[in-house]
TIRO-530113 format. One line per 2 residues: number of its first residue (from 1); for each residue x, y, z of C-alpha. Coordinates in Angstrom, 1 decimal. Layout:
N
NUM	X/Y/Z  ...
***
This chain:
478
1	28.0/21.9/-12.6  25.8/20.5/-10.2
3	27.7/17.8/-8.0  26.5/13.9/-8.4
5	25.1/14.1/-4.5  23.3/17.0/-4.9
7	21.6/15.9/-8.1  20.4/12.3/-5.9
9	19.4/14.7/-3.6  16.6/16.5/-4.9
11	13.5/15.4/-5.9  12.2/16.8/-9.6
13	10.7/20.0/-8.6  13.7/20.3/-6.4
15	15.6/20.1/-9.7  13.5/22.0/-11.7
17	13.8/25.3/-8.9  17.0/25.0/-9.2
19	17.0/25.7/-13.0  14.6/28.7/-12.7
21	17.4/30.2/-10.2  20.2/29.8/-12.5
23	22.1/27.4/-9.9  22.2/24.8/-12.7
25	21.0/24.2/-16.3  19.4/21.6/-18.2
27	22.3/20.8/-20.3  23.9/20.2/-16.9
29	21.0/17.6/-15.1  20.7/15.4/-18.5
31	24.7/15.1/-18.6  24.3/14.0/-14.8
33	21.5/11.7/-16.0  23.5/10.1/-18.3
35	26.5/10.1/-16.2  24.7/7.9/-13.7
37	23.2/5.7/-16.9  26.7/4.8/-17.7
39	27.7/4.0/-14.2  24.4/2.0/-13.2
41	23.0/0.3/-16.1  25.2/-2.0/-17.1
43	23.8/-3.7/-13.7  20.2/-3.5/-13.7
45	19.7/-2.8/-17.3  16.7/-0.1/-16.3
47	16.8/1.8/-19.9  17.4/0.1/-23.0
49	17.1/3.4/-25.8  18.7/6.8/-25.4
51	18.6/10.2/-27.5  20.9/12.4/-26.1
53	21.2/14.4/-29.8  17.8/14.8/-29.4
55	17.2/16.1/-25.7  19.9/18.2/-25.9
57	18.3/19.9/-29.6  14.8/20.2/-27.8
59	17.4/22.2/-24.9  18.6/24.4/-27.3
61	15.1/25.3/-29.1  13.8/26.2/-25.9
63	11.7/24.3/-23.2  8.6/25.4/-22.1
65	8.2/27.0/-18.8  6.1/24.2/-17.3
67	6.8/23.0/-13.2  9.4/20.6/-14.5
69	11.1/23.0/-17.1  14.6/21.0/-17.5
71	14.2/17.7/-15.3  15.2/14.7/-17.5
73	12.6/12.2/-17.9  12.8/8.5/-19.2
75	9.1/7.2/-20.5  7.9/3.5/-20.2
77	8.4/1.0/-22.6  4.4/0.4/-23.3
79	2.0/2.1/-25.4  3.7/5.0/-24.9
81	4.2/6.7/-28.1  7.1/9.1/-28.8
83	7.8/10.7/-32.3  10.5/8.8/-33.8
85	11.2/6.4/-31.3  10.9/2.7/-31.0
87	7.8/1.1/-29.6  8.6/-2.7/-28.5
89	5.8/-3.4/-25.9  8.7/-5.5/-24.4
91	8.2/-8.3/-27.5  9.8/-9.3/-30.6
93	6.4/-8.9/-32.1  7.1/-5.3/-32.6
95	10.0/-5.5/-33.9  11.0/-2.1/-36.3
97	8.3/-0.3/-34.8  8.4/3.0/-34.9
99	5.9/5.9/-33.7  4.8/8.5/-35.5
101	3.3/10.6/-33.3  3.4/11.6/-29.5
103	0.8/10.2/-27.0  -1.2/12.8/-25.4
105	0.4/12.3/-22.0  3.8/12.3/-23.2
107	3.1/15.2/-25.3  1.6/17.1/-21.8
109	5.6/16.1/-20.0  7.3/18.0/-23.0
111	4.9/21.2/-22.0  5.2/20.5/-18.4
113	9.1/20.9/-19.6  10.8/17.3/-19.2
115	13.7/16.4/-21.3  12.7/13.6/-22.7
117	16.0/11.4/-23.6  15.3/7.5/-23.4
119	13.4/4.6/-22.8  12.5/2.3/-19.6
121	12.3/-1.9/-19.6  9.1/-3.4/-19.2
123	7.7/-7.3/-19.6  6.1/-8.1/-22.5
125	2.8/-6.1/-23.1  3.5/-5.4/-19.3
127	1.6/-8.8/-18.4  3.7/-10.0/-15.3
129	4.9/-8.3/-12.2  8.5/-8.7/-12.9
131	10.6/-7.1/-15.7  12.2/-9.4/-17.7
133	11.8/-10.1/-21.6  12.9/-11.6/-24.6
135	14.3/-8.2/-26.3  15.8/-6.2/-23.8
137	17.0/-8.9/-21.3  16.5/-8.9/-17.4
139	16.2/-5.4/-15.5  17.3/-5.9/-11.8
141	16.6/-4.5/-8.6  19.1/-2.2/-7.4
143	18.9/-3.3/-3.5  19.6/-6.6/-4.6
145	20.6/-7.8/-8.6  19.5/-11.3/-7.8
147	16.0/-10.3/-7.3  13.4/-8.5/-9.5
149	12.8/-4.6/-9.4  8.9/-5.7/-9.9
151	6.8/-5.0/-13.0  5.4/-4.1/-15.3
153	7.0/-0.5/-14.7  10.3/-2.3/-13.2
155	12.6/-0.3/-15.5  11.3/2.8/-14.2
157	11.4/1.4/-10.5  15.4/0.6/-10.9
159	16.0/3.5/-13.2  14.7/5.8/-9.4
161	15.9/3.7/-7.3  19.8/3.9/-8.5
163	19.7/7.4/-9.1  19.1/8.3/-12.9
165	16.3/10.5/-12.1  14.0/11.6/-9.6
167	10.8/10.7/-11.5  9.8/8.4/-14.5
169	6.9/7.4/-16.1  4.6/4.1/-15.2
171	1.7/2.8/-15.6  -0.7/0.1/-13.8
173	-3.3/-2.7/-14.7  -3.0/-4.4/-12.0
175	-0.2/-3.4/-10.1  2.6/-2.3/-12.3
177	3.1/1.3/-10.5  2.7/-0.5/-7.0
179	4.7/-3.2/-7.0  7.4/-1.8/-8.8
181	7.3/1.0/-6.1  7.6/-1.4/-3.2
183	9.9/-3.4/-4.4  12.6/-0.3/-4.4
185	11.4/1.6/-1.9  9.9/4.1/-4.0
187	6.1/6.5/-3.8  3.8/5.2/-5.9
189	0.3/6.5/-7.0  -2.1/4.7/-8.9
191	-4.7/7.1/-10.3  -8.5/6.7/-10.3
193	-9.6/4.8/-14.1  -9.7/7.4/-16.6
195	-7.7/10.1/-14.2  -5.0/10.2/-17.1
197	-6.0/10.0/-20.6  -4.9/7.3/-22.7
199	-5.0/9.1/-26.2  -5.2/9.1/-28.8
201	-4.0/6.0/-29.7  -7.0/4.2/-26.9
203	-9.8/5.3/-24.9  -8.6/3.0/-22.2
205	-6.2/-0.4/-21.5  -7.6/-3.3/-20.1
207	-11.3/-2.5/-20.1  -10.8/0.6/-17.7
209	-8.2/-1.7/-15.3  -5.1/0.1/-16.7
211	-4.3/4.1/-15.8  -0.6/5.6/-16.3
213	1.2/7.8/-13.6  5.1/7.5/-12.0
215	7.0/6.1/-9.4  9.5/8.7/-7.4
217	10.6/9.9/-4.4  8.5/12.6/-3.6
219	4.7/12.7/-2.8  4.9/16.4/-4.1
221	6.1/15.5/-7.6  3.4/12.8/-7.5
223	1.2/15.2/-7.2  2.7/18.5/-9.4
225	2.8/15.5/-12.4  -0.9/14.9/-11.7
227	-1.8/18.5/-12.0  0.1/18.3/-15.8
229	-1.4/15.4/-17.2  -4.6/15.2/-15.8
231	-7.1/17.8/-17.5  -9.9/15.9/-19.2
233	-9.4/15.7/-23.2  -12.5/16.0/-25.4
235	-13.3/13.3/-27.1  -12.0/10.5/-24.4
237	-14.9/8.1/-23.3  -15.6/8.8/-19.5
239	-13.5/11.1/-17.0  -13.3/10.7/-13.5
241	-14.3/12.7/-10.8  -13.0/16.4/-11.1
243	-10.7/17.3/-7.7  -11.8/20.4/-6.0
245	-8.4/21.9/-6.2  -5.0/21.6/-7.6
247	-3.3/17.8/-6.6  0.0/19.9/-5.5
249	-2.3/22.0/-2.6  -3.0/19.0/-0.5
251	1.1/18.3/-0.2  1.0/20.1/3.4
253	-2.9/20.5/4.0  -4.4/19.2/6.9
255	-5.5/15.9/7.2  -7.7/15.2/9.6
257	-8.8/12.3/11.9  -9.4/9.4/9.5
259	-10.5/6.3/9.7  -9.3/3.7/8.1
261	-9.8/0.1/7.2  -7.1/-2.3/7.7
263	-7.9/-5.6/6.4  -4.7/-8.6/6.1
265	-6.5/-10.7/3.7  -6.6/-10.3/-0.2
267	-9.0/-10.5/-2.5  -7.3/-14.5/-2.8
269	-6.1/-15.3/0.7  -2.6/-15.5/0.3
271	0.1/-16.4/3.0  1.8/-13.3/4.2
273	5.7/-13.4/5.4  7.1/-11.5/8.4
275	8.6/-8.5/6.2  5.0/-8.0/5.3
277	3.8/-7.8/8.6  6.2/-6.1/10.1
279	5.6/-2.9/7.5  1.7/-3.9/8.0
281	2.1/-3.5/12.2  4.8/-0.2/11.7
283	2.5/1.5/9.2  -1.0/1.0/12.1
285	1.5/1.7/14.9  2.4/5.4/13.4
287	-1.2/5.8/11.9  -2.3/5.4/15.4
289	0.1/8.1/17.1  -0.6/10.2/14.2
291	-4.6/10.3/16.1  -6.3/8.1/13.3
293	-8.5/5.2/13.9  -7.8/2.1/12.5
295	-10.1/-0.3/12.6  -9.5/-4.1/11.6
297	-11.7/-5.9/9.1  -11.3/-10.2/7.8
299	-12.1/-9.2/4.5  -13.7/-7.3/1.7
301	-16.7/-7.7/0.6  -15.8/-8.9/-2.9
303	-16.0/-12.2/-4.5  -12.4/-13.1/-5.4
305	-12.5/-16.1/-7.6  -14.5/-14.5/-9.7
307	-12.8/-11.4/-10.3  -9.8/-13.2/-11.1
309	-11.7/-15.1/-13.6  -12.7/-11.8/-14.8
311	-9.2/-10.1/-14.8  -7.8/-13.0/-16.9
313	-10.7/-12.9/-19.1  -10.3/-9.3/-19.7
315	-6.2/-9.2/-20.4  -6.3/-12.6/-22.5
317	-9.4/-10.7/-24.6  -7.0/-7.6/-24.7
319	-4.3/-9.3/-25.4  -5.5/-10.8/-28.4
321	-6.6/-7.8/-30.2  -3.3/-6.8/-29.9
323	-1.9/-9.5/-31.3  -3.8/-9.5/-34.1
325	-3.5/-5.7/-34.9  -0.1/-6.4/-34.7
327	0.5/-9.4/-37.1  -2.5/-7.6/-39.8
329	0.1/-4.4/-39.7  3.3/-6.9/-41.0
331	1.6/-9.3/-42.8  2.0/-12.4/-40.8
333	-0.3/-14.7/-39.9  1.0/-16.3/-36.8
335	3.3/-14.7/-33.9  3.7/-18.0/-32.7
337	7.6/-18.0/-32.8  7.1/-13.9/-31.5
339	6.1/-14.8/-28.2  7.1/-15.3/-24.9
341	4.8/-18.8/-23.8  3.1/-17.3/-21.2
343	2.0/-14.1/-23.5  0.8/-16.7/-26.5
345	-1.1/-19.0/-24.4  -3.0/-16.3/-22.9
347	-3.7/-14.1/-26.3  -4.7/-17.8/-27.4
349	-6.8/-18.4/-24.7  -8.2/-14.5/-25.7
351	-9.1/-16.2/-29.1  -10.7/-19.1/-28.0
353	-13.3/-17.8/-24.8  -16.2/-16.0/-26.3
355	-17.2/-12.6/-26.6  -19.7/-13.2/-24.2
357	-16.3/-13.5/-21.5  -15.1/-10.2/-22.3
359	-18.6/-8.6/-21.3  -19.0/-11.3/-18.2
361	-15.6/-10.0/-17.2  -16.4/-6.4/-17.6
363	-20.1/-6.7/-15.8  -18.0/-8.7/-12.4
365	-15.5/-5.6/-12.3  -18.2/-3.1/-12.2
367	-20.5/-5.1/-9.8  -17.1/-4.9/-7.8
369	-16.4/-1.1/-7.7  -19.8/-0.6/-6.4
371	-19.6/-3.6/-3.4  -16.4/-1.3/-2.7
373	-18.3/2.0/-2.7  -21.2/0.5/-0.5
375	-18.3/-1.0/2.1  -16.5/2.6/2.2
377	-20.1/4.4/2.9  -21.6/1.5/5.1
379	-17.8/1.7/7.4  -17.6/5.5/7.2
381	-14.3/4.7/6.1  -11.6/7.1/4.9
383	-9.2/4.4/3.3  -8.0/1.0/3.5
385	-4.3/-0.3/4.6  -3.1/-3.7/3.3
387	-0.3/-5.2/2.8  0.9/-5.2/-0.7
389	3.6/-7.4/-1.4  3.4/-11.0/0.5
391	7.0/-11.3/0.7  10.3/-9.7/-0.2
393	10.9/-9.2/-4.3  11.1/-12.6/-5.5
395	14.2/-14.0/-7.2  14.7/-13.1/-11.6
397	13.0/-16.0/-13.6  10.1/-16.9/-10.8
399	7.9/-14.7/-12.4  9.0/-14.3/-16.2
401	7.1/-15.1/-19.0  9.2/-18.0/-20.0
403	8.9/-19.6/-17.3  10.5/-23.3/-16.3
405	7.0/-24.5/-14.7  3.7/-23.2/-15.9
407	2.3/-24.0/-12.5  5.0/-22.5/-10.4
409	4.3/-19.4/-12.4  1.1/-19.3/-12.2
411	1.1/-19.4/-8.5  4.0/-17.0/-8.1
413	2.1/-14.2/-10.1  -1.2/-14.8/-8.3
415	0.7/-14.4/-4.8  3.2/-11.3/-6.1
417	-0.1/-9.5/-7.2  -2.8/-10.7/-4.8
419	-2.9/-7.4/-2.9  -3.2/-4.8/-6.3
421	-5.2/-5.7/-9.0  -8.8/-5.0/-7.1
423	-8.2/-1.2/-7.6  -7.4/-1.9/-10.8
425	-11.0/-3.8/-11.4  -12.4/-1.1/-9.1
427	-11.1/2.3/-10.7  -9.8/3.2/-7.0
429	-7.2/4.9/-6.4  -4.2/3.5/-4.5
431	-0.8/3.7/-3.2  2.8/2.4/-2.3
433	4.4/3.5/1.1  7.7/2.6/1.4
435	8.3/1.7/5.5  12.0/1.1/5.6
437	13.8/-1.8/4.7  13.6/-5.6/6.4
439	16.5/-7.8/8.2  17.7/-8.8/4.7
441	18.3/-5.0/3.5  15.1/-5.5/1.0
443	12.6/-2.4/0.9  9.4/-2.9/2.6
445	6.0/-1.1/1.9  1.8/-1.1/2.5
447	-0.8/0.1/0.5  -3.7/2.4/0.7
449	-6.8/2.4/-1.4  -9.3/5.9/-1.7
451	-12.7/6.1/-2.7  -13.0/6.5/-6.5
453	-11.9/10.2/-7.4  -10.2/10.7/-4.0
455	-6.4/10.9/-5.4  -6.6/14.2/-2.9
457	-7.2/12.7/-0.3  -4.2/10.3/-0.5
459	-1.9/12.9/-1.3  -2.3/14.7/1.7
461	-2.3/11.3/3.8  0.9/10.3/1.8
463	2.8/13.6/3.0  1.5/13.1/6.3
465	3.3/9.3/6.8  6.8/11.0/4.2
467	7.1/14.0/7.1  6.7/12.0/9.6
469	8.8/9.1/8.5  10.8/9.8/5.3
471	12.1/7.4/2.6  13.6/9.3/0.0
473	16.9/9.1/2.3  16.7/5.2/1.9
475	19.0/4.3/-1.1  20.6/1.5/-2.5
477	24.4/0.9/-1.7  24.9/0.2/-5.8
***
């Protein structure tokens, strides 16, 4: 068998050559898999439901010869549907639910040929940027089990980061693939809206702000994993921009001079700490070597109070629907006693604004994406560089949704996520760079934002910055 190194030493197409050569199996990777849930979880508490019985039986039947043919694969706690599994959204409101049917995307990892075997923490209906919740407990970052491993894709995040697998399944509305990425020193690709279909159960999350993808090691499995879920299904309501060629081609290709935007100030100005600025000032200094132009701009040309208004407005709308789908499906007519307080004040607050909100809300986001376009054209600009967290992964509890203070909350959250949830709004693309860890031995990382459509572009970028300075060597002592 495959040692325990070498299996934390390759990423998941590394893994998956390895299978097609005969130097290992598939039996053999998910018994490593497990090997290292048993050693590791207990600690952060990453994955909260496992089916060995049944990865092993899909093993034996036969996997299809897809890029990933044998590399186990844990899937995301939210709206992600898997035949016969349960489906908690991170709340007791969904209690005994179980799917009947497998979402398109997770249905596209099975043909890729994942072994699908468990289930990854998230925050309930993946509303905050930490990963804590009232079913499954707190999930906690491997570099450091005091503090959070981000969120809403945390559980994916630590499950990486400590070495169950190379890859797992996110998702983003506003920063849950990002976040959860810098905070364990992880690559992290938000796709353009609608890059990734969200069938059949939706036609999109969040009024367009929510898209689904992984966190990893490797810019190259980013990209592969693109390449498998991202043909356009029939029958979904828009698609974005086709790419010109496979996602996995631009791992390698040349990249050009770019120029690129870099711009300290968020969408709400928020103070930044030193660990911030330090990855911020290391990130321009190699851009700059690398022959790219980086140009500094105060801000972007986006009205930020009123796309926050418009974010909230959007979520609490979304969230209510939920809610009430939810409590129609089991006969109840309240969830009040279901519900973490943060999560029932805003599905309330969801009841109470008007319709008229929702629209308002969806009519700022757009007017936003094309104030974006006009700043990319108008600077010739290839991408922007920002910071994207403020500070080092906060502390468990600041940002859970049962919080001690309401107002400390609600400040925390704005700060955590000030940098990510304006691709969201925009349908940009954007991603996490880990840049090596800070005086305290906590990971550090920027962000880049495309064009819409222009996932390509960051790809090749991305494996630009991972050959020239690599992360996937950067582990946690756990």
């Amino acid at each position: 068998m495959l040692s325990a190194d070498a299996y934390a030493s390759h990423d998941a197409l590394g893994l998956a050559a390895l299978v097609a050569a005969g130097e290992t199996t598939p039996d053999d990777l998910l018994t490593l898999a497990l090997a290292r849930v048993a050693a590791v979880n207990p600690r952060i508490n990453a994955v909260f439901h496992l089916v060995e019985a049944e990865a092993r039986q899909a093993i034996a039947q036969g996997l299809p010869k897809g890029p990933f043919a044998g590399v186990p694969m844990l899937i995301k706690d939210l709206n992600a549907h898997v035949t016969g599994w349960p489906l908690t959204n991170g709340s007791r409101l969904y209690d005994g639910f179980v799917c009947d049917h497998d979402s398109t995307l997770v249905a596209r990892l099975r043909a890729a040929g994942f072994v699908l075997f468990g289930r990854t923490t998230s925050p309930e209906f993946g509303i905050t940027s930490t990963t804590e919740n009232q079913v499954h407990g707190i999930t906690r970052n491997p570099y450091d089990l005091s503090r959070t491993s981000g969120g809403s894709s945390g559980g994916a995040s630590a499950a990486v980061a400590a070495g169950i697998i190379p890859l797992a399944h996110a998702s983003d509305g506003g920063g849950s693939i990002r976040i959860p990425a810098a905070a364990c020193h992880l690559f992290g690709l938000k796709p353009s809206r609608a890059r990734n279909t969200m069938g059949p159960d939706a036609g999109e999350g969040w009024g367009g702000m929510s898209t689904v993808h992984a966190v990893g090691h490797s810019v190259r499995d980013a990209a592969a994993l693109l390449d498998v879920t991202s043909p356009f299904v029939h029958g979904d309501p828009y698609v974005a921009p086709a790419p010109a060629r496979y996602y996995l081609s631009e791992v390698g290709a040349p990249v050009g001079r770019l120029r690129i935007a870099l711009c300290l100030e968020a969408m709400n100005p928020t103070p930044l700490e030193a660990p911030a600025l330090e990855a911020v000032d290391f990130m321009a200094g190699l851009l700059r070597r690398l022959g790219h132009d980086i140009i500094e701009v105060k801000r972007l040309p986006v009205d930020g109070p009123a796309l926050s208004a418009a974010q909230r407005s959007i979520i609490s709308a979304s969230l209510a629907r939920t809610v009430a789908q939810r409590l129609a499906a089991i006969h109840r007519a309240s969830a009040a006693d279901l519900l973490e307080p943060v999560t029932g004040f805003m599905a309330e607050g969801g009841h109470i604004e008007p319709a008229t909100a929702y629209l308002d809300g969806i009519a700022a986001i757009h007017l936003a994406g094309r104030q974006m376009a006009r700043f990319y054209d108008e600077g010739d600009y290839d991408f922007i560089l920002s910071p994207l967290l403020p500070e080092a992964p906060p502390p468990i509890g600041l940002l859970s949704l049962s919080p001690a203070d309401l107002d400390v909350f609600v400040a925390a959250i704005g700060r955590y996520s000030a940098y990510t949830g304006l691709q969201n709004m925009t349908g940009q693309p954007a991603m996490s760079i880990p840049c090596g860890l800070d005086a305290q031995g906590l990971p550090r990382a920027v962000q880049f934002a495309g064009r819409l459509g222009d996932e390509a572009g960051l790809l090749r970028l991305a494996a630009q910055l991972e050959t020239e300075a690599p992360w996937a060597q950067v582990r946690p002592s756990l």
